[in-house]
N, C-alpha and C positions, 0 to 999 in steps of 0.2 A: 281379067286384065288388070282390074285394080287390085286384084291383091299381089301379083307379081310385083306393081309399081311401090308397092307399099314395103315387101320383103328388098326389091332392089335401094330403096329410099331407107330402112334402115340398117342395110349390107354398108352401102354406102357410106353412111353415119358411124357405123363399128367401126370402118377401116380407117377415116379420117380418125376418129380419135382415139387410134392404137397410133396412127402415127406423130401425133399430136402430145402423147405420152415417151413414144421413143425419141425424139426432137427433145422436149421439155427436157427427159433426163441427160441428154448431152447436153442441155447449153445449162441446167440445171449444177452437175460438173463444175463446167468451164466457169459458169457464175463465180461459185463458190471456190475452185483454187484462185480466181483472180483475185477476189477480195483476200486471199490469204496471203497471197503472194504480194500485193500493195500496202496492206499492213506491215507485213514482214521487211519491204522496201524503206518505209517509215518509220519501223524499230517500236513500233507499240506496245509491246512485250517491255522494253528495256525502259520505255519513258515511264511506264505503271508502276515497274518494281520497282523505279528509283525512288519515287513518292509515297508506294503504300506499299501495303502487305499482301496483296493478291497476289496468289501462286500458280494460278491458272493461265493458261494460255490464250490473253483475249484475242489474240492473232486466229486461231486454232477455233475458237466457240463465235466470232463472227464470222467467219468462213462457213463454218460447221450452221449457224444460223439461217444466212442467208440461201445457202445451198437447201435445207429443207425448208423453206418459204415457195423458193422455185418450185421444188417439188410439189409443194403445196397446191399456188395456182396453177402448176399443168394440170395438174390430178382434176380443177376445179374446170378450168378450160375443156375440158374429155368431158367430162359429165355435160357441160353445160350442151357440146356438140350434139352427145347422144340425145341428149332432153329430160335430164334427171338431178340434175344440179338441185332444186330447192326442195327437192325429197330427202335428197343425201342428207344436204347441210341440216334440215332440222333433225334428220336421225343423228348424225355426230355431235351435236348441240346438245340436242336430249339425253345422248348415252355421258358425254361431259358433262353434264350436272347428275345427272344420277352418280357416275364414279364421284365427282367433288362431292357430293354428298355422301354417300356411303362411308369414304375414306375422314371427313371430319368427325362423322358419327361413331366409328370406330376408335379414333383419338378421342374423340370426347367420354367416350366409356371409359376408359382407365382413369380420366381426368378426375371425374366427379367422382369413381371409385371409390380413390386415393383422398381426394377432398373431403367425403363422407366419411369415410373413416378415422383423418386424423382429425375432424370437426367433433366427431362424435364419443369415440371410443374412451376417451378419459385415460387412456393410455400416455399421452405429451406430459400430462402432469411429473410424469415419474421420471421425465428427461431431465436434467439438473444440465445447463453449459458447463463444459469442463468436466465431468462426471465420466470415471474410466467403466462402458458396456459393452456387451460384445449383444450383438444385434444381427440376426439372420448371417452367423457366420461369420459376422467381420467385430474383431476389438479395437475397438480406439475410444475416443476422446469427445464426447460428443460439441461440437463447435456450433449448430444452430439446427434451431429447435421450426420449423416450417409447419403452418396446416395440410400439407399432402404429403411430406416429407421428413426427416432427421439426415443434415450432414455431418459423417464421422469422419474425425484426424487420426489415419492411421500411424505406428508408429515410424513407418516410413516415411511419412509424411504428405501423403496421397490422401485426398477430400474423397469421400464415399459419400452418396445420397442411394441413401433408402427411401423407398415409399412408403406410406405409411400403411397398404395393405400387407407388408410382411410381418410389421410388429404388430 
């Protein structure tokens, strides 16, 4: 008798937070065109561009925010129902710093690469500013001389940076 009580007790629990999920994503929705639509009432778009340079639509990306926040805490609401909510979050925590990590680490490899190489190679000396080379393909003018780097002034007049592991 206790294990039926135990299967109905988390039938139960699945069905509440399947619909705790289908709920969340309607008002989830609704959240998010309402904030779009209030924005959009206000002209926030138009007051941004008049003063800056953003080309984006902050109408469009708090909307677009706020609606996957929603999503967020239903998603966390479900879990928390079934009874697995602080498993979850330190799995997604965990796998978040592993990708942050992984994806810096990978940036950082070319970084220091490039770094090692124009530090080390003795190759900069031979870059003169103003000096016409043609470098991995491209001719121009060389306009500055960088430790990871050489920017070339093409004769079009387009800034090229090479890194220093091509030359």
């Amino acid at each position: 008798m206790a294990f039926f009580s135990l299967i109905q007790s988390v039938i139960s629990d699945l069905v509440v937070a399947v619909l705790i999920i289908f709920l969340g994503l309607i008002i989830s929705r609704f959240l998010g065109n309402l904030t779009m639509r209030i924005l959009k009432e206000v002209e926030v778009d138009r007051l941004i561009k008049d003063y800056s340079i953003i080309v984006i639509s902050i109408e469009d990306l708090i909307g677009t925010v706020v609606k996957y926040l929603a999503y967020f805490f239903t998603v966390i609401i479900a879990l928390n129902q079934i009874g697995i909510t602080g498993i979850v979050i330190i799995v997604v925590l965990v796998l978040g710093v592993l990708i942050t990590i992984g994806i810096v680490l990978f940036d950082l490899k070319d970084f220091f690469h490039n770094l090692f190489i124009g530090l080390f190679s003795g190759k900069r000396k031979n870059f003169k500013l103003n000096k016409e080379i043609k470098l991995a393909g491209i001719k121009g003018k060389v306009e500055e001389v960088r430790i990871k780097e050489i920017v070339i002034k093409t004769k079009k007049d387009d800034l090229i940076i090479v890194p220093s592991s091509l030359w």
